[in-house]
C-alpha angles and dihedrals in degrees: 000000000000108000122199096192133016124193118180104183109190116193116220123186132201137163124220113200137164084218143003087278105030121100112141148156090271093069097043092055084043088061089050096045092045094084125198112241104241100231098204113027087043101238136062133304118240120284133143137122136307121008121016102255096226101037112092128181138157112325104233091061082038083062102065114093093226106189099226135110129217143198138217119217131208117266119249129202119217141153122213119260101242093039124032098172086074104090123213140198111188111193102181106198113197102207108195119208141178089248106041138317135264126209104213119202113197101198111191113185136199150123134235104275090057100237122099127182130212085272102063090047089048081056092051099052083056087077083080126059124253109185132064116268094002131110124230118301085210130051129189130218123213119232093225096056093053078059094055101047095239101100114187122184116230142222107189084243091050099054084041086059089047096045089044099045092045082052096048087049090052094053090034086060110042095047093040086236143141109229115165131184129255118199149146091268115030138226080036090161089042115099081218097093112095100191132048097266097168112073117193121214107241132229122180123192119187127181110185133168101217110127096203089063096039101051082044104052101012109052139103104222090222079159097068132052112257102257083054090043102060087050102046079045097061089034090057094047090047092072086065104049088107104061092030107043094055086057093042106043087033092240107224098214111094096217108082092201100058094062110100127187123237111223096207092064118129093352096127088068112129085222107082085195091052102067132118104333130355144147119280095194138075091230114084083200093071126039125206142177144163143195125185093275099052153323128274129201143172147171152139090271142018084198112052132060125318103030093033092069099015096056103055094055085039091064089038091056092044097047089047100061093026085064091042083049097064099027090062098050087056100046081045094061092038087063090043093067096046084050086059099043096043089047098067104060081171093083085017093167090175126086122223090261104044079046087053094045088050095052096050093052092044090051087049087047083055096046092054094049090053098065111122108184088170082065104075093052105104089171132045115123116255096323084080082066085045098055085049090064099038086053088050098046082044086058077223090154097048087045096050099050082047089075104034091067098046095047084057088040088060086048095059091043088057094056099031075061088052101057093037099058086045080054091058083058100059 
């Protein structure tokens, strides 16, 4: 497959607090305000609030006044360890919401002679690990540290913990605060953690000009009836599982060559449409498809209909409920251990209104994870099914009942507190 151009971009979530139950507005406009030094124009690189200035996308989702900030990062240029003749170009983008914060990597690759193949981009999602408890197979080099004399090799969550603790130490800073990171694995900025404990959620966006692939996997069958058409359709994509599903399902073994595909996968679905590979999306121009480890995307151009409008809703919709995702976890086993503590009145160590001030920032802490902005779009041409689906492989839904009733299971137990110790008294 000869690739023209190759995007991984990897989403990463954090989330920034004063104390264990304290994430507010304040932060957020400390991020905003906190801008990245452009190394190389002398200034700073674009940030603000609302919508990122030079990220478009389809005008009904464009509409919402969404309450977040972002920040635009300088671009780095790197080549991975074990090739250097693959290029990079790494574009962190810090997104800051109501409800948490995501940490964005926009990884181009390419050699000098401007074409790629599957193989190269299979190398690149190796900066990642892939497998439980494991760091990267793959590690990266920037160009200005070769420059500098101080070369560092890379694993894409080593260079997030080094974007993301230069950024806390800036805000931190400037606003003579203390601000610390909660996340799903803790002491991320630390150098402590041994493992990769932060997994991003992955897409890949590929625009290629070989007609083989093209007429295969992004093509309309006008030529067919309809019941012909589906079929010639998943026949012709087929012959391309093998490039396409490592990339998709992030294959963990770091020789391309060595993944096979089982036929018999996915063949007990109920849909007969929806077997092995398809198309995800209405627009026989772009082809698009995800499993529960990432998303995977082609087409003729990145610049033209549909992508150039379709891909940059596409990240916004991603980093949103990858950062709900996480921000609710970790809401979820916050209220867990207050569960616990408020549940053995026999070493109660709390008093009724330390209890009280707990439950009403935890029930802050709630209302702010619940914040949906992808709710209120009615329109939005097939990504709305889409959502739908990444909300459903996020288990967002389950995750957010989930606190709501233990934030109203602390409350009973508050009161159920209450009652008990004017009980004591009779």
């Amino acid at each position: 497959m000869k690739i023209s151009k190759a995007t991984l971009t990897f989403i990463y979530s954090f989330l920034p607090i004063i104390d264990e139950m304290t994430y507010d507005p304040n932060i957020l406009k400390m991020f905003v305000e906190s801008k990245i030094a452009d190394k190389k124009n002398e200034g700073t690189k674009p940030s603000g609030e609302g919508k990122i200035i030079n990220r478009r996308g389809l005008s009904s989702y464009l509409a919402l006044n969404i309450e977040m900030g972002y920040d635009i990062d300088y671009e780095f240029k790197a080549f991975l360890s074990n090739d250097p003749s693959i290029k990079l170009t790494i574009q962190p983008l810090f997104r800051f919401y109501t409800f948490g914060c995501s940490l964005t990597f926009h990884v181009t690759c390419f050699r000098e002679n401007g074409l790629i193949n599957h193989e190269d981009v299979y190398k690149v999602l190796q900066i990642i690990s892939t497998e439980e408890n494991n760091n990267a197979s793959q590690t990266f080099i920037l160009d200005d540290e070769i420059i500098n004399n101080r070369t560092h090799e890379y694993s894409l969550y080593k260079f997030f913990k080094y974007r993301l603790k230069e950024k806390i130490e800036r805000v931190n800073r400037e606003n003579n605060v203390d601000i610390k990171l909660l996340c799903l694995s803790e002491n991320i900025i630390t150098e402590s953690s041994l493992y990769e404990s932060s997994v991003p959620w992955v897409i890949t966006t590929i625009e290629t000009e070989d007609k083989d692939i093209l007429d295969s996997v992004c093509f309309s069958s006008n030529d067919f009836k309809r019941s012909e058409a589906v079929h010639e359709k998943l026949n012709r994509i087929a012959k391309y599982e093998k490039f396409i599903a490592p990339l998709l399902y992030r294959a963990i073994d770091q020789n391309f060559d060595s993944y096979k595909i089982e036929p018999s996968y996915d063949s007990f679905s109920l849909d007969p449409i929806s077997t092995g590979l398809y198309n995800m999306y209405i627009d026989a121009r772009f082809y698009l498809h995800m499993s529960r480890r990432s998303i995977f995307t082609l087409c003729n151009s990145l610049n033209e209909k549909p992508a150039s409008y379709l891909l940059p809703t596409l990240f916004d919709i991603n980093e949103i409920c990858h950062t709900r995702w996480q921000s609710l976890i970790v809401l979820n086993m916050i209220l867990d251990k207050y569960i616990r503590k408020f549940s053995n009145h026999v070493i109660d160590t709390f008093t009724p209104k330390e209890k009280l001030t707990i439950i009403i920032k935890l029930m802050k802490k709630t209302l702010a994870g619940l914040d949906d902005p992808m709710s209120y779009v009615i329109s939005g041409d097939s990504l709305r099914e889409f959502y739908e689906r990444l909300v459903e492989s996020y288990k967002l839904k389950i995750i957010e009942d989930n606190a709501i009733k233990k934030v109203n299971m602390l409350n009973s137990l508050y009161r159920l507190g209450l009652e008990l110790d004017i009980s004591d008294l009779y």
